[in-house]
C-alpha positions as CSV (number, residue, x, y, z in Angstrom):
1,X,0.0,0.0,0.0
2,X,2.9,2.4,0.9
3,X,4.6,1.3,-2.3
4,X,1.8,1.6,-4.2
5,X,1.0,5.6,-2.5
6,X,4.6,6.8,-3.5
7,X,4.3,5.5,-7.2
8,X,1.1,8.0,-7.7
9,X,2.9,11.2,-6.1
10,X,6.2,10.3,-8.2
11,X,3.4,10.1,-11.6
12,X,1.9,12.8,-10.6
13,X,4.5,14.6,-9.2
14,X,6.2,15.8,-12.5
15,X,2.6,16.8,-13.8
16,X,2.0,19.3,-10.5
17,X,5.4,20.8,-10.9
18,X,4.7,21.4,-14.7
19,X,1.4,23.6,-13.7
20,X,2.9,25.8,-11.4
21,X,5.8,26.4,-14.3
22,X,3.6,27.0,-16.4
23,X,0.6,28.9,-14.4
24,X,3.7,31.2,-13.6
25,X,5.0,31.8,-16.7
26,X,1.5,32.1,-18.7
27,X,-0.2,34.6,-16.1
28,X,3.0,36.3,-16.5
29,X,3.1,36.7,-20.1
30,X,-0.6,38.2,-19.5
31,X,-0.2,40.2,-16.5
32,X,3.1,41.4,-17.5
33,X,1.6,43.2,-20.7
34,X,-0.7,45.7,-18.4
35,X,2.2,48.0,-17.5
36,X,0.2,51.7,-18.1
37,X,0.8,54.0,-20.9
38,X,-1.2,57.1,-22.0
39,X,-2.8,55.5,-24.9
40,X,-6.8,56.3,-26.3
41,X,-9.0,54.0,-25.0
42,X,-11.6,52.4,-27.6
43,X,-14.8,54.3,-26.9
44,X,-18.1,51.4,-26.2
45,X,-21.7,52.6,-26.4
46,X,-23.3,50.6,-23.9
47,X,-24.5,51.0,-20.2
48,X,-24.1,54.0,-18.2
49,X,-20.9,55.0,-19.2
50,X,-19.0,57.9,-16.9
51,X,-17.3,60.7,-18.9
52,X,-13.6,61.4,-17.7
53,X,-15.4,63.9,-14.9
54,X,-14.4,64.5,-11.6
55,X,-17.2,62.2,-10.8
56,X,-15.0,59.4,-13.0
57,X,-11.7,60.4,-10.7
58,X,-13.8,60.1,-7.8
59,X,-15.2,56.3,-8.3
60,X,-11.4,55.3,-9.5
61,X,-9.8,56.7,-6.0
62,X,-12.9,54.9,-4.3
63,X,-11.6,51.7,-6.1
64,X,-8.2,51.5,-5.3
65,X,-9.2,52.5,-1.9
66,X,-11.0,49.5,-1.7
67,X,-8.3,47.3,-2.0
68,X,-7.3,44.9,0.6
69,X,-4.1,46.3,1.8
70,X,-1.3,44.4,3.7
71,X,2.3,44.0,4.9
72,X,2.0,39.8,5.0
73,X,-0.3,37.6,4.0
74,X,-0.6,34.1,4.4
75,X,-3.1,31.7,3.1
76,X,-3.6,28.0,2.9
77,X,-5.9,26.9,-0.3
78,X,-7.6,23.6,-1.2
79,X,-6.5,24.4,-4.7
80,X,-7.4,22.2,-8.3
81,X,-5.2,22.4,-10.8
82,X,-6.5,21.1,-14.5
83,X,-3.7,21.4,-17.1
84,X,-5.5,20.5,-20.1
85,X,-8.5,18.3,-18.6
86,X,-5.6,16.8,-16.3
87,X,-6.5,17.5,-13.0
88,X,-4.8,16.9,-9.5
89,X,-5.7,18.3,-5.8
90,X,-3.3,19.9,-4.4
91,X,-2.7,21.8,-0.9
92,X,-1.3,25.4,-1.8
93,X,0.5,27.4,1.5
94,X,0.9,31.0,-0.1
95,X,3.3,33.8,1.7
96,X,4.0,37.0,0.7
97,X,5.9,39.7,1.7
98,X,4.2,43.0,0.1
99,X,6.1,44.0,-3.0
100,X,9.5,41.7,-2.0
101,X,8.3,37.9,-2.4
102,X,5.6,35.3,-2.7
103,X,6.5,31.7,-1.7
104,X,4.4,28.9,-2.6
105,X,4.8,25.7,-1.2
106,X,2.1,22.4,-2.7
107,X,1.3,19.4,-0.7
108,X,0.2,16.6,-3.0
109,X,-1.0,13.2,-1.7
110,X,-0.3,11.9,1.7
111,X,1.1,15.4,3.0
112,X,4.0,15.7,1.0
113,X,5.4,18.2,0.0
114,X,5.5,18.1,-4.0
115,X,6.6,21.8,-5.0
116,X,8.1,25.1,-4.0
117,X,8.7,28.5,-5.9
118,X,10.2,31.3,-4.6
119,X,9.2,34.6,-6.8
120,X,11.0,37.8,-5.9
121,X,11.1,40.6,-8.5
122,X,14.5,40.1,-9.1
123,X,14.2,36.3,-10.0
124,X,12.3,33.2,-10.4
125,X,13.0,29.8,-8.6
126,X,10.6,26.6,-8.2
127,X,11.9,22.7,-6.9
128,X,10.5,19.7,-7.8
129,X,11.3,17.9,-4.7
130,X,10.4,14.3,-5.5
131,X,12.4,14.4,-9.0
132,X,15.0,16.5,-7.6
133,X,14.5,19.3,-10.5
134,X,14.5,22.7,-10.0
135,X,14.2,26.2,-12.3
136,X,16.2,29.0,-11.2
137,X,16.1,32.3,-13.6
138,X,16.4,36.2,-13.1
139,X,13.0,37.6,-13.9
140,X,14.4,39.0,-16.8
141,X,13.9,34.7,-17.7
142,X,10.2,36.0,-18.8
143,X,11.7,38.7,-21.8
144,X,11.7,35.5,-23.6
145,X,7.7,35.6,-24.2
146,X,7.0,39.1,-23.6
147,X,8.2,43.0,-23.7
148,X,11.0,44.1,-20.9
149,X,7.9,45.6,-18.7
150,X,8.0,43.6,-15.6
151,X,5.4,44.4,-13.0
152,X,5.4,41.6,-10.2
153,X,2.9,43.6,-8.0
154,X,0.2,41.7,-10.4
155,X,1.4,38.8,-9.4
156,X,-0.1,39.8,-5.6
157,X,-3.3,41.0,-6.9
158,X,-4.3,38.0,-8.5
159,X,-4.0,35.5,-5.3
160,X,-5.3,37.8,-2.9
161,X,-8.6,39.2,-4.8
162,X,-7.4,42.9,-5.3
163,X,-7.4,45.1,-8.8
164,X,-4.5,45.2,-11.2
165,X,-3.4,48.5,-10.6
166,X,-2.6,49.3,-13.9
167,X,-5.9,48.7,-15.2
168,X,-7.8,51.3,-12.3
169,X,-6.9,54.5,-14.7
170,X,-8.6,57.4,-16.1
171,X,-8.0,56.2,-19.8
172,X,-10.7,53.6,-18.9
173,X,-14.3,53.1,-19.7
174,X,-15.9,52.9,-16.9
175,X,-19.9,51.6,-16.2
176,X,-21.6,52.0,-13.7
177,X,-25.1,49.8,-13.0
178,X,-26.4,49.7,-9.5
179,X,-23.6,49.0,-7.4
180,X,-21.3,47.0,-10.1
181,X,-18.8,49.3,-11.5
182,X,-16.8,47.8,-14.6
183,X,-14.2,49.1,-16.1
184,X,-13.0,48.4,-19.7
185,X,-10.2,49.8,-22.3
186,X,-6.8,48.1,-24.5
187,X,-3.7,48.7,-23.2
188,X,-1.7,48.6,-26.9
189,X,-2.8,44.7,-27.8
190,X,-4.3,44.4,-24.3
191,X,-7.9,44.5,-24.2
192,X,-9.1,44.1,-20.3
193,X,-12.5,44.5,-18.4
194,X,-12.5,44.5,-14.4
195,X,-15.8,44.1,-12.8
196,X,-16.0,45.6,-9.2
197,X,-18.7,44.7,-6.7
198,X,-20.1,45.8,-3.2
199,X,-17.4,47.0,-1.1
200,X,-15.2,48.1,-3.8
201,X,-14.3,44.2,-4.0
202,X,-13.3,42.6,-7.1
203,X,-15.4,40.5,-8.7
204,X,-14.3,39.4,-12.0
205,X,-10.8,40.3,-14.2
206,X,-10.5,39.4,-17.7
207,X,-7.3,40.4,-20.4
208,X,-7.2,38.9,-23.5
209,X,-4.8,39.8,-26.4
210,X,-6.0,38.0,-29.7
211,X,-2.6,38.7,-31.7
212,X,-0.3,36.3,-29.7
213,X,-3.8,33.9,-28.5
214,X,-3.9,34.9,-24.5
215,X,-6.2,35.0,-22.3
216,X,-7.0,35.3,-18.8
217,X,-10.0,35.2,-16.6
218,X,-10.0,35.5,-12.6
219,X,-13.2,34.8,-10.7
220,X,-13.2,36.2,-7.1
221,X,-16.3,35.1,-5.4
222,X,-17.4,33.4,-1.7
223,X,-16.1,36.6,0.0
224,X,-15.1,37.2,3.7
225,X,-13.8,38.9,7.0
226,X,-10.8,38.3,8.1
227,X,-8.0,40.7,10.5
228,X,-11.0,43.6,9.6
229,X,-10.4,42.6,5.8
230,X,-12.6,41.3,3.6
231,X,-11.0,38.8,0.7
232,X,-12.7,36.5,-1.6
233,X,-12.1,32.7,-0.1
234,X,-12.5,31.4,-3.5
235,X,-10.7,32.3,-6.5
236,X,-11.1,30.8,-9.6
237,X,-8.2,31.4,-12.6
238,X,-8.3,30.0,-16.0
239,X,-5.2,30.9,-18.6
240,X,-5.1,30.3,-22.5
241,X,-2.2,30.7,-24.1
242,X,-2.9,29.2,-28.0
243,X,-3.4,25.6,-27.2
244,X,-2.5,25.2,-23.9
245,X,-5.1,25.7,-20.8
246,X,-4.7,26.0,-17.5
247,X,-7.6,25.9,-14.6
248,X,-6.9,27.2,-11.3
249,X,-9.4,27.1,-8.2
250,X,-8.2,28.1,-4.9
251,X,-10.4,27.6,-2.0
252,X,-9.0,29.1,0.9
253,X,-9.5,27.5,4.1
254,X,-7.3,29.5,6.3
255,X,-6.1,33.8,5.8
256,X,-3.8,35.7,8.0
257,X,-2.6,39.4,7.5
258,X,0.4,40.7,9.3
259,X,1.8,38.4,11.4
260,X,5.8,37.6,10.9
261,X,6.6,34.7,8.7
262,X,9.3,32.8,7.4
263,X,10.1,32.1,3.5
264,X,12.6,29.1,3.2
265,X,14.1,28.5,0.4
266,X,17.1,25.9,-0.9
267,X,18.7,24.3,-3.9
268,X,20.1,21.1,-2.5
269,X,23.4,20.5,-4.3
270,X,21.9,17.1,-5.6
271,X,19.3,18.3,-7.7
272,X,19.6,18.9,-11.4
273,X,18.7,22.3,-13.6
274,X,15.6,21.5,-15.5
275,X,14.8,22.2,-18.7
Protein backbone atom coordinates (compact mmCIF):
# COMPACT_ATOMS: atom_id res chain seq x y z
CA UNK A 1 0.00 0.00 0.00
CA UNK A 2 2.87 2.37 0.89
CA UNK A 3 4.63 1.31 -2.29
CA UNK A 4 1.80 1.63 -4.21
CA UNK A 5 1.02 5.59 -2.53
CA UNK A 6 4.58 6.77 -3.48
CA UNK A 7 4.26 5.53 -7.25
CA UNK A 8 1.05 7.98 -7.69
CA UNK A 9 2.85 11.16 -6.06
CA UNK A 10 6.18 10.26 -8.24
CA UNK A 11 3.39 10.12 -11.58
CA UNK A 12 1.89 12.76 -10.57
CA UNK A 13 4.45 14.63 -9.25
CA UNK A 14 6.22 15.76 -12.54
CA UNK A 15 2.59 16.81 -13.80
CA UNK A 16 1.95 19.34 -10.45
CA UNK A 17 5.40 20.77 -10.93
CA UNK A 18 4.73 21.38 -14.74
CA UNK A 19 1.36 23.65 -13.68
CA UNK A 20 2.86 25.78 -11.41
CA UNK A 21 5.76 26.37 -14.27
CA UNK A 22 3.60 27.02 -16.41
CA UNK A 23 0.58 28.89 -14.38
CA UNK A 24 3.67 31.25 -13.58
CA UNK A 25 4.99 31.80 -16.73
CA UNK A 26 1.52 32.14 -18.73
CA UNK A 27 -0.16 34.57 -16.06
CA UNK A 28 2.96 36.28 -16.53
CA UNK A 29 3.13 36.72 -20.10
CA UNK A 30 -0.65 38.24 -19.49
CA UNK A 31 -0.20 40.20 -16.47
CA UNK A 32 3.11 41.45 -17.51
CA UNK A 33 1.56 43.20 -20.69
CA UNK A 34 -0.74 45.66 -18.43
CA UNK A 35 2.16 48.03 -17.45
CA UNK A 36 0.23 51.71 -18.06
CA UNK A 37 0.79 54.00 -20.88
CA UNK A 38 -1.18 57.13 -22.05
CA UNK A 39 -2.79 55.50 -24.93
CA UNK A 40 -6.78 56.33 -26.30
CA UNK A 41 -8.97 53.95 -24.96
CA UNK A 42 -11.60 52.36 -27.60
CA UNK A 43 -14.83 54.27 -26.91
CA UNK A 44 -18.14 51.41 -26.20
CA UNK A 45 -21.66 52.59 -26.38
CA UNK A 46 -23.25 50.65 -23.93
CA UNK A 47 -24.53 51.04 -20.25
CA UNK A 48 -24.10 53.98 -18.22
CA UNK A 49 -20.89 54.97 -19.19
CA UNK A 50 -19.03 57.94 -16.88
CA UNK A 51 -17.34 60.69 -18.87
CA UNK A 52 -13.56 61.39 -17.66
CA UNK A 53 -15.45 63.85 -14.94
CA UNK A 54 -14.38 64.48 -11.58
CA UNK A 55 -17.21 62.24 -10.77
CA UNK A 56 -14.99 59.43 -12.97
CA UNK A 57 -11.75 60.42 -10.74
CA UNK A 58 -13.75 60.10 -7.83
CA UNK A 59 -15.22 56.33 -8.32
CA UNK A 60 -11.44 55.29 -9.51
CA UNK A 61 -9.78 56.74 -5.95
CA UNK A 62 -12.94 54.94 -4.33
CA UNK A 63 -11.57 51.72 -6.13
CA UNK A 64 -8.24 51.53 -5.26
CA UNK A 65 -9.20 52.53 -1.86
CA UNK A 66 -11.02 49.47 -1.73
CA UNK A 67 -8.26 47.26 -2.02
CA UNK A 68 -7.27 44.86 0.58
CA UNK A 69 -4.09 46.30 1.79
CA UNK A 70 -1.26 44.45 3.73
CA UNK A 71 2.30 44.02 4.93
CA UNK A 72 2.03 39.80 5.03
CA UNK A 73 -0.32 37.56 4.02
CA UNK A 74 -0.63 34.08 4.43
CA UNK A 75 -3.14 31.75 3.11
CA UNK A 76 -3.63 27.96 2.85
CA UNK A 77 -5.92 26.90 -0.34
CA UNK A 78 -7.61 23.63 -1.18
CA UNK A 79 -6.53 24.36 -4.66
CA UNK A 80 -7.40 22.18 -8.28
CA UNK A 81 -5.23 22.38 -10.84
CA UNK A 82 -6.49 21.13 -14.53
CA UNK A 83 -3.75 21.41 -17.11
CA UNK A 84 -5.47 20.55 -20.07
CA UNK A 85 -8.51 18.30 -18.63
CA UNK A 86 -5.56 16.82 -16.28
CA UNK A 87 -6.51 17.50 -13.01
CA UNK A 88 -4.77 16.91 -9.47
CA UNK A 89 -5.67 18.25 -5.83
CA UNK A 90 -3.30 19.85 -4.43
CA UNK A 91 -2.67 21.84 -0.86
CA UNK A 92 -1.34 25.43 -1.77
CA UNK A 93 0.50 27.35 1.55
CA UNK A 94 0.95 30.96 -0.11
CA UNK A 95 3.25 33.82 1.71
CA UNK A 96 3.96 36.99 0.69
CA UNK A 97 5.92 39.70 1.74
CA UNK A 98 4.21 43.01 0.08
CA UNK A 99 6.10 44.04 -3.04
CA UNK A 100 9.48 41.69 -1.96
CA UNK A 101 8.25 37.94 -2.37
CA UNK A 102 5.56 35.33 -2.75
CA UNK A 103 6.51 31.68 -1.67
CA UNK A 104 4.41 28.92 -2.57
CA UNK A 105 4.77 25.69 -1.19
CA UNK A 106 2.08 22.44 -2.70
CA UNK A 107 1.31 19.39 -0.68
CA UNK A 108 0.24 16.58 -2.98
CA UNK A 109 -0.99 13.17 -1.73
CA UNK A 110 -0.28 11.95 1.75
CA UNK A 111 1.11 15.40 2.96
CA UNK A 112 4.03 15.73 0.98
CA UNK A 113 5.39 18.24 -0.02
CA UNK A 114 5.51 18.10 -4.04
CA UNK A 115 6.65 21.75 -5.02
CA UNK A 116 8.12 25.08 -3.97
CA UNK A 117 8.68 28.47 -5.94
CA UNK A 118 10.24 31.35 -4.64
CA UNK A 119 9.16 34.59 -6.81
CA UNK A 120 11.00 37.75 -5.88
CA UNK A 121 11.08 40.55 -8.50
CA UNK A 122 14.53 40.11 -9.14
CA UNK A 123 14.16 36.31 -10.01
CA UNK A 124 12.26 33.19 -10.41
CA UNK A 125 13.01 29.78 -8.58
CA UNK A 126 10.56 26.62 -8.18
CA UNK A 127 11.88 22.69 -6.92
CA UNK A 128 10.50 19.75 -7.76
CA UNK A 129 11.27 17.94 -4.70
CA UNK A 130 10.37 14.33 -5.49
CA UNK A 131 12.44 14.40 -9.03
CA UNK A 132 15.00 16.48 -7.58
CA UNK A 133 14.53 19.28 -10.52
CA UNK A 134 14.51 22.72 -9.96
CA UNK A 135 14.15 26.23 -12.27
CA UNK A 136 16.21 29.03 -11.18
CA UNK A 137 16.13 32.34 -13.60
CA UNK A 138 16.38 36.22 -13.09
CA UNK A 139 13.00 37.59 -13.91
CA UNK A 140 14.39 38.98 -16.80
CA UNK A 141 13.86 34.75 -17.74
CA UNK A 142 10.18 36.05 -18.83
CA UNK A 143 11.68 38.71 -21.80
CA UNK A 144 11.66 35.46 -23.55
CA UNK A 145 7.68 35.59 -24.18
CA UNK A 146 6.97 39.13 -23.59
CA UNK A 147 8.21 42.99 -23.68
CA UNK A 148 11.05 44.10 -20.91
CA UNK A 149 7.91 45.60 -18.74
CA UNK A 150 7.95 43.58 -15.58
CA UNK A 151 5.37 44.36 -12.99
CA UNK A 152 5.37 41.57 -10.17
CA UNK A 153 2.86 43.55 -7.95
CA UNK A 154 0.18 41.72 -10.41
CA UNK A 155 1.41 38.78 -9.42
CA UNK A 156 -0.09 39.75 -5.57
CA UNK A 157 -3.30 41.04 -6.92
CA UNK A 158 -4.28 38.02 -8.45
CA UNK A 159 -3.97 35.50 -5.27
CA UNK A 160 -5.35 37.84 -2.88
CA UNK A 161 -8.56 39.21 -4.82
CA UNK A 162 -7.39 42.91 -5.25
CA UNK A 163 -7.41 45.12 -8.82
CA UNK A 164 -4.46 45.21 -11.21
CA UNK A 165 -3.40 48.49 -10.60
CA UNK A 166 -2.64 49.28 -13.87
CA UNK A 167 -5.86 48.75 -15.16
CA UNK A 168 -7.84 51.26 -12.34
CA UNK A 169 -6.92 54.47 -14.74
CA UNK A 170 -8.57 57.44 -16.07
CA UNK A 171 -8.01 56.15 -19.79
CA UNK A 172 -10.66 53.58 -18.91
CA UNK A 173 -14.32 53.13 -19.70
CA UNK A 174 -15.94 52.95 -16.92
CA UNK A 175 -19.90 51.62 -16.17
CA UNK A 176 -21.61 51.97 -13.66
CA UNK A 177 -25.06 49.81 -13.00
CA UNK A 178 -26.37 49.66 -9.50
CA UNK A 179 -23.60 49.01 -7.39
CA UNK A 180 -21.35 47.04 -10.09
CA UNK A 181 -18.80 49.33 -11.54
CA UNK A 182 -16.85 47.83 -14.60
CA UNK A 183 -14.18 49.09 -16.06
CA UNK A 184 -13.00 48.45 -19.66
CA UNK A 185 -10.22 49.76 -22.26
CA UNK A 186 -6.82 48.10 -24.49
CA UNK A 187 -3.70 48.72 -23.22
CA UNK A 188 -1.74 48.56 -26.88
CA UNK A 189 -2.82 44.70 -27.77
CA UNK A 190 -4.25 44.42 -24.26
CA UNK A 191 -7.95 44.53 -24.24
CA UNK A 192 -9.07 44.08 -20.35
CA UNK A 193 -12.47 44.46 -18.36
CA UNK A 194 -12.48 44.52 -14.39
CA UNK A 195 -15.82 44.11 -12.77
CA UNK A 196 -15.96 45.59 -9.23
CA UNK A 197 -18.69 44.69 -6.68
CA UNK A 198 -20.08 45.83 -3.18
CA UNK A 199 -17.37 47.05 -1.13
CA UNK A 200 -15.24 48.15 -3.84
CA UNK A 201 -14.26 44.16 -4.04
CA UNK A 202 -13.32 42.58 -7.13
CA UNK A 203 -15.42 40.54 -8.73
CA UNK A 204 -14.28 39.45 -11.95
CA UNK A 205 -10.77 40.34 -14.18
CA UNK A 206 -10.51 39.41 -17.74
CA UNK A 207 -7.32 40.36 -20.43
CA UNK A 208 -7.16 38.88 -23.49
CA UNK A 209 -4.78 39.84 -26.43
CA UNK A 210 -6.01 37.97 -29.74
CA UNK A 211 -2.57 38.68 -31.74
CA UNK A 212 -0.29 36.31 -29.70
CA UNK A 213 -3.83 33.91 -28.48
CA UNK A 214 -3.87 34.93 -24.50
CA UNK A 215 -6.17 35.01 -22.27
CA UNK A 216 -6.97 35.35 -18.83
CA UNK A 217 -10.00 35.24 -16.62
CA UNK A 218 -9.99 35.49 -12.59
CA UNK A 219 -13.17 34.84 -10.71
CA UNK A 220 -13.25 36.19 -7.15
CA UNK A 221 -16.26 35.09 -5.37
CA UNK A 222 -17.43 33.35 -1.74
CA UNK A 223 -16.07 36.65 -0.02
CA UNK A 224 -15.06 37.17 3.70
CA UNK A 225 -13.80 38.85 6.98
CA UNK A 226 -10.76 38.25 8.12
CA UNK A 227 -8.03 40.70 10.52
CA UNK A 228 -11.00 43.59 9.60
CA UNK A 229 -10.39 42.63 5.78
CA UNK A 230 -12.62 41.29 3.57
CA UNK A 231 -11.05 38.82 0.67
CA UNK A 232 -12.70 36.47 -1.62
CA UNK A 233 -12.08 32.71 -0.11
CA UNK A 234 -12.45 31.43 -3.50
CA UNK A 235 -10.66 32.28 -6.50
CA UNK A 236 -11.12 30.84 -9.65
CA UNK A 237 -8.20 31.43 -12.58
CA UNK A 238 -8.35 30.02 -15.99
CA UNK A 239 -5.20 30.90 -18.56
CA UNK A 240 -5.13 30.28 -22.51
CA UNK A 241 -2.20 30.75 -24.13
CA UNK A 242 -2.94 29.20 -27.96
CA UNK A 243 -3.36 25.64 -27.16
CA UNK A 244 -2.50 25.17 -23.88
CA UNK A 245 -5.08 25.69 -20.76
CA UNK A 246 -4.68 26.01 -17.55
CA UNK A 247 -7.64 25.91 -14.60
CA UNK A 248 -6.85 27.15 -11.26
CA UNK A 249 -9.40 27.09 -8.20
CA UNK A 250 -8.21 28.15 -4.91
CA UNK A 251 -10.44 27.59 -1.95
CA UNK A 252 -9.04 29.12 0.92
CA UNK A 253 -9.47 27.47 4.14
CA UNK A 254 -7.25 29.46 6.25
CA UNK A 255 -6.08 33.78 5.76
CA UNK A 256 -3.79 35.75 8.00
CA UNK A 257 -2.62 39.41 7.53
CA UNK A 258 0.41 40.67 9.28
CA UNK A 259 1.84 38.44 11.42
CA UNK A 260 5.79 37.63 10.85
CA UNK A 261 6.62 34.74 8.74
CA UNK A 262 9.29 32.84 7.44
CA UNK A 263 10.06 32.07 3.48
CA UNK A 264 12.65 29.09 3.22
CA UNK A 265 14.09 28.51 0.38
CA UNK A 266 17.07 25.94 -0.90
CA UNK A 267 18.66 24.34 -3.93
CA UNK A 268 20.08 21.11 -2.51
CA UNK A 269 23.43 20.45 -4.34
CA UNK A 270 21.87 17.13 -5.60
CA UNK A 271 19.32 18.27 -7.71
CA UNK A 272 19.58 18.87 -11.37
CA UNK A 273 18.67 22.30 -13.59
CA UNK A 274 15.64 21.54 -15.52
CA UNK A 275 14.81 22.20 -18.65
Amino acid sequence: MKENTLNKISNSVGLIYRYIKLLIICSLLILISCKARKHMVTNRASGNIVNPTDNKRVKLDAIRAGQTNFNTFSGKAHTTLDFSGNSNDVTLNIRIKRDQKIWVSVTAIAGIEAARALITPDSIMIINRLQSLYIKQPFSYIYKFAGKEINYKTLESLLTGNAIPELVNENADLQTKGDTITLMGNLQDLMYKLVIGPGMKVTQTNLSNQTTGQALQVINNTFLQTDNRIIPSQIDITSVVKDKKILVNLHYIKIEFDQPLEYPFNIPARYTEAN
